[in-house]
BADREN-452208 format. One record per residue (C-alpha): residue number from 1; x, y, z. Coordinates in steps of 0.2 Angstrom, whole numbers. Example, Ala and Ser with C-alpha at 12.3 -4.5 7.8 and 13.67 -1.06 7.14 Angstrom:
2
NODE    nr      px      py      pz
NODE     1      62     -22      39
NODE     2      68      -5      36
# end
This chain:
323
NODE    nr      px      py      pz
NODE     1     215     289     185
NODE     2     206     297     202
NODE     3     191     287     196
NODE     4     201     271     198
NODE     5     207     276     210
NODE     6     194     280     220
NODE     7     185     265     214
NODE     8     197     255     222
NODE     9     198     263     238
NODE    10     178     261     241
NODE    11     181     243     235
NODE    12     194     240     248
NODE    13     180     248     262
NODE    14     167     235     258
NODE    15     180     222     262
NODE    16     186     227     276
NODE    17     169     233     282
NODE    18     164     215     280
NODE    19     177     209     291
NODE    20     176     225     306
NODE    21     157     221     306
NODE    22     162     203     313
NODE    23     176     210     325
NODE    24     163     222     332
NODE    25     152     208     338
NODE    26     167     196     345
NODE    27     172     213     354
NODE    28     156     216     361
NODE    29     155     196     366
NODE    30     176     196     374
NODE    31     174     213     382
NODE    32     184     224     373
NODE    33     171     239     369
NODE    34     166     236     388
NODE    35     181     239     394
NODE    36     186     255     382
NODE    37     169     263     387
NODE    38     176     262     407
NODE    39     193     265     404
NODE    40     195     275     389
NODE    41     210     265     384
NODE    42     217     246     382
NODE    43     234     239     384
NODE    44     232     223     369
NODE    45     243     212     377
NODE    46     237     215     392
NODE    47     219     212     388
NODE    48     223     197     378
NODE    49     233     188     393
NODE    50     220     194     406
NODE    51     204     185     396
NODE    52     217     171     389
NODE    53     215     176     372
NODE    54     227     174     358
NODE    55     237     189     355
NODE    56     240     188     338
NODE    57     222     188     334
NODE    58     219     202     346
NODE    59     229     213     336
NODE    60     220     209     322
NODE    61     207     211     328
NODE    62     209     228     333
NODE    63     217     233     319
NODE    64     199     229     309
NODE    65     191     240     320
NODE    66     205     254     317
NODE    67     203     253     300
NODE    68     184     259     303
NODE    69     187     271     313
NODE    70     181     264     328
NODE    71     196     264     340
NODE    72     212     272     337
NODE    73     228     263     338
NODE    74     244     268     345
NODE    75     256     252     343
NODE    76     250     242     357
NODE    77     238     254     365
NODE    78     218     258     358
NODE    79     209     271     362
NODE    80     191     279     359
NODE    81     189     280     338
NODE    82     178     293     334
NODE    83     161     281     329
NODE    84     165     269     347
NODE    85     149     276     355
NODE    86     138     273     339
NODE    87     146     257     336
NODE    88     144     252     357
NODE    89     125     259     355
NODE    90     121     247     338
NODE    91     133     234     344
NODE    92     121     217     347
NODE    93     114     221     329
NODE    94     133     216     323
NODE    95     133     203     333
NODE    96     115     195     329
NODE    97     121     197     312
NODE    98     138     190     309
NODE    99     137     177     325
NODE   100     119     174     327
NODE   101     116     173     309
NODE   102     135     171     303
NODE   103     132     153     295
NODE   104     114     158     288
NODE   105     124     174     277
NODE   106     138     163     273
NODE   107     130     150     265
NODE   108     120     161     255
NODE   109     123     157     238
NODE   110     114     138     245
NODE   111     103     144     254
NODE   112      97     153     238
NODE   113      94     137     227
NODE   114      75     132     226
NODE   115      81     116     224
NODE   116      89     116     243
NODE   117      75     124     251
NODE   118      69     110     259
NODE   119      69     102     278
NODE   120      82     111     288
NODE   121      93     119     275
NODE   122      98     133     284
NODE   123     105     135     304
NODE   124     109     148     315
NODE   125     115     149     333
NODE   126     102     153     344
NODE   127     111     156     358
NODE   128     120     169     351
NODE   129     103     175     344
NODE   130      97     177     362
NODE   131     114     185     370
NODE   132     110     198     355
NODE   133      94     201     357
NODE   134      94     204     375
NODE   135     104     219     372
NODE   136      93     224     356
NODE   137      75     224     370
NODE   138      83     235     383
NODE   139      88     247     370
NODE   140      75     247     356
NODE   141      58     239     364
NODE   142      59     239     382
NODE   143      56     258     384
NODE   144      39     256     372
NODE   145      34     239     381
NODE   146      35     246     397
NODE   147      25     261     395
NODE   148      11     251     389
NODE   149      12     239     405
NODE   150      12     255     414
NODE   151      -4     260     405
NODE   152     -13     245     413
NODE   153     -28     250     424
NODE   154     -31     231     430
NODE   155     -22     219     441
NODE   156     -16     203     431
NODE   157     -11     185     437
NODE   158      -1     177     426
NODE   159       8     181     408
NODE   160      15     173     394
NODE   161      30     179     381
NODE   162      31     171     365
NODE   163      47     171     357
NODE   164      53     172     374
NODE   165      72     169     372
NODE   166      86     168     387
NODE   167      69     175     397
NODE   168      74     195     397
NODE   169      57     199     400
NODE   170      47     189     409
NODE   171      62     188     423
NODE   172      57     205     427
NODE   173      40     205     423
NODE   174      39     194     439
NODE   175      50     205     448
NODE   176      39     221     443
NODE   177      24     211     449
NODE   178      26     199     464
NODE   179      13     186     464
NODE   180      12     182     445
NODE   181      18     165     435
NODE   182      24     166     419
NODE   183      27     155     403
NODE   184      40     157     391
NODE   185      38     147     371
NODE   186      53     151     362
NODE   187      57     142     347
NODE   188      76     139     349
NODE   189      79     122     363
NODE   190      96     130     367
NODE   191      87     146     372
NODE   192      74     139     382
NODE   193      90     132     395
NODE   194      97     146     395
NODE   195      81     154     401
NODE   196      77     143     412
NODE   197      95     143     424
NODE   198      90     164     424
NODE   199      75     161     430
NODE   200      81     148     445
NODE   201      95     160     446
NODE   202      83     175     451
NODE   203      74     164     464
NODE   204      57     162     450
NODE   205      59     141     447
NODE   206      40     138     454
NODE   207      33     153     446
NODE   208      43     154     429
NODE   209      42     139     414
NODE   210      50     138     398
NODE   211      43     127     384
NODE   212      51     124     366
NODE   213      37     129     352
NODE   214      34     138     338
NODE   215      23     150     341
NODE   216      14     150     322
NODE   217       8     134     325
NODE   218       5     136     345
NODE   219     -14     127     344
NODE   220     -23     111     336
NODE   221      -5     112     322
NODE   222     -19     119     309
NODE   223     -13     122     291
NODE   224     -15     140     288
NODE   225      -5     155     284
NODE   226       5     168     288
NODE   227      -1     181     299
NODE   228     -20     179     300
NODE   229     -18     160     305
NODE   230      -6     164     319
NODE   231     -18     178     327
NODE   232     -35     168     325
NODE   233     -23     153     334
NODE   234     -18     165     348
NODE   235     -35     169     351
NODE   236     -39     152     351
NODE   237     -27     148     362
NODE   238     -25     160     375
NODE   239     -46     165     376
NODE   240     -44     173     394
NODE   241     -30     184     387
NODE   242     -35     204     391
NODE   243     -21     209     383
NODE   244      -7     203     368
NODE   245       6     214     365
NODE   246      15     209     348
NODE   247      30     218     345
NODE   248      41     216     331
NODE   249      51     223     316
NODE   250      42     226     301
NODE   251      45     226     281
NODE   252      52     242     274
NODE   253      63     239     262
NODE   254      61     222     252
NODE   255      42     223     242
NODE   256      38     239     252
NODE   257      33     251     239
NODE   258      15     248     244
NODE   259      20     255     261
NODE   260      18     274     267
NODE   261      34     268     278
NODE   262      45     261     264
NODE   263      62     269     261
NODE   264      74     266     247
NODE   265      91     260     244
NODE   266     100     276     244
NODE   267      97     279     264
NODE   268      96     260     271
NODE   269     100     262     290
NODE   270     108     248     301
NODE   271     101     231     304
NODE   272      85     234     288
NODE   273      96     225     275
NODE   274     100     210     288
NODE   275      84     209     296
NODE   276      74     208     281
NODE   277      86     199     268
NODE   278      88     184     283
NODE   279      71     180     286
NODE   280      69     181     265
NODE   281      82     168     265
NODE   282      74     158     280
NODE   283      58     159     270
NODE   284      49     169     286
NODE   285      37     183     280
NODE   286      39     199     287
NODE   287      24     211     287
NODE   288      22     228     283
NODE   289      14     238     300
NODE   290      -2     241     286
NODE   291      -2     222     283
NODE   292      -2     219     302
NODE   293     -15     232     304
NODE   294     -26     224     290
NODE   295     -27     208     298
NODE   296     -31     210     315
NODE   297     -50     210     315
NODE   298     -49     195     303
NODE   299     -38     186     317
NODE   300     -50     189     332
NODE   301     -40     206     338
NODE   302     -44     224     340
NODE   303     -29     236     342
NODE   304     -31     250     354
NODE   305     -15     257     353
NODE   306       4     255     344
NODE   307      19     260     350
NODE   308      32     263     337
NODE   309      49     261     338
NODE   310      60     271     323
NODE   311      78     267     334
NODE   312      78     247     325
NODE   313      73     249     306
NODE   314      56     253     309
NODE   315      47     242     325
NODE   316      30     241     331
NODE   317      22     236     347
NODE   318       4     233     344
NODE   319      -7     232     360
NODE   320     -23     221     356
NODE   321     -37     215     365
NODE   322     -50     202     360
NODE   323     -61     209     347
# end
């Protein structure tokens, strides 16, 4: 009977786990975690009136979040729930996953079908990609990506980031160093506007541009693959480039046996089993950081130095110069 039981109950945690992973972002997004962080506790219906928001809904949606532990509930007041800081800390990798990426896990069991794996057949909202991943740089990359600008012994004129989203970086990049321009390619159009009003917000509109690109395919659309393709089009493209810094996530779970880095299903930590099992289903190869490593002489780069990051499944900025 207990193994029934118990059976059961872990059961009933996987659904509502699915459910509290989605009220995490949206609270994130309407303020809620916000304002629990400053003022230790929230009146619901008060809160909901205040941001205009449906009370009903609120209370379910504090209620998911109860039910994980993450805030504690007292009729209509929540407080501090023992995992709030963790959850605060990790919370843009909820919401890159069930916003950003909602539509592309929902529709999973088309997306799946060889026979549909053609044109467009999946979407995602890059603006909510963006809102996320501005959070996800300041906590995860920033700290490695700044020390290696602050390693620089030469004075540069102008930068370019690629993938360069609502323009998190490159806004104060120019800030840091007066003088510069900066481009931004980004593959999402939405994105790019979004960019674009921060920087004419932050006074860079003659020194700051946004283009919509794909940055595998940045130069002369040549047909080749995967990573060595989009390096040796790099060089090709940007030749007067001292210095590339390539930051990313890397492949450590899905196909990783191969990998020194690779870890099994018993101790998965947050944002692994999203990261890699979305961009298997977008049909976008990750790399391990040895498969990275093993290309870079044959795509015109030498490293000199990698920065790794072990707070985001397991990250990497690579600095490279021309080889």
């Amino acid at each position: 009977m207990s193994t029934i039981v118990d059976s059961e109950r872990a059961v009933a945690t996987i659904f509502n786990s699915a459910i509290a992973a989605t009220a995490i972002g949206a609270a994130w997004e309407l303020g809620l975690l916000d304002e629990l962080r400053d003022q230790e506790k929230v009146e619901v219906h008060k809160f909901a009136t205040q941001h205009n928001l449906d009370t009903g809904s609120m209370q379910g949606l504090v209620t998911a979040l109860a039910v994980v532990d993450v805030v504690k509930r007292d009729q209509d007041t929540v407080t501090r729930g023992r995992l709030l800081d963790e959850v605060y800390r990790t919370k843009s990798l909820f919401h890159w996953l069930t916003i950003g990426s909602g539509e592309l896990f929902a529709r999973m069991q088309y997306v799946l079908r060889n026979e549909n794996r053609t044109g467009g057949f999946y979407r995602r909202d890059p603006v909510a990609i963006a809102y996320a991943c501005r959070d996800i740089n300041r906590q995860h990359f920033d700290p490695a990506f700044w020390a290696a600008m602050d390693g620089l012994d030469y004075k540069f004129h102008s930068v370019v980031d690629l993938g360069s989203g609502s323009g998190e970086r490159l806004v104060p990049l120019l800030g840091r160093y007066p003088g510069i321009s900066g481009i931004g390619i980004d593959l999402a159009g939405p994105a790019i506007g979004v960019a674009a009003a921060r920087a004419l917000a932050h006074g860079f509109g003659d020194s700051l541009s946004f283009t919509e690109g794909d940055v595998r395919d940045i130069s002369y659309r040549d047909e080749f693959a995967q990573c060595v393709a989009t390096l040796q089009r790099l060089r090709k493209a940007f030749p007067k480039a001292r210095l590339f810094l390539l930051g990313d996530a890397t492949r450590i779970l899905l196909d990783s046996a191969g990998s020194k880095h690779a870890i099994t299903e018993d101790n998965v930590p947050v944002f692994t089993l999203g990261f890699e099992f979305g961009h298997a289903m977008m049909g976008v190869y990750l790399p391990t950081i040895e498969e990275w490593e093993g290309v870079f002489a044959e795509g015109g780069w030498r490293c000199v130095r990698r920065h790794l990051i072990e707070s985001l499944s397991l990250s990497v900025i690579f600095e490279l110069e021309h080889a």
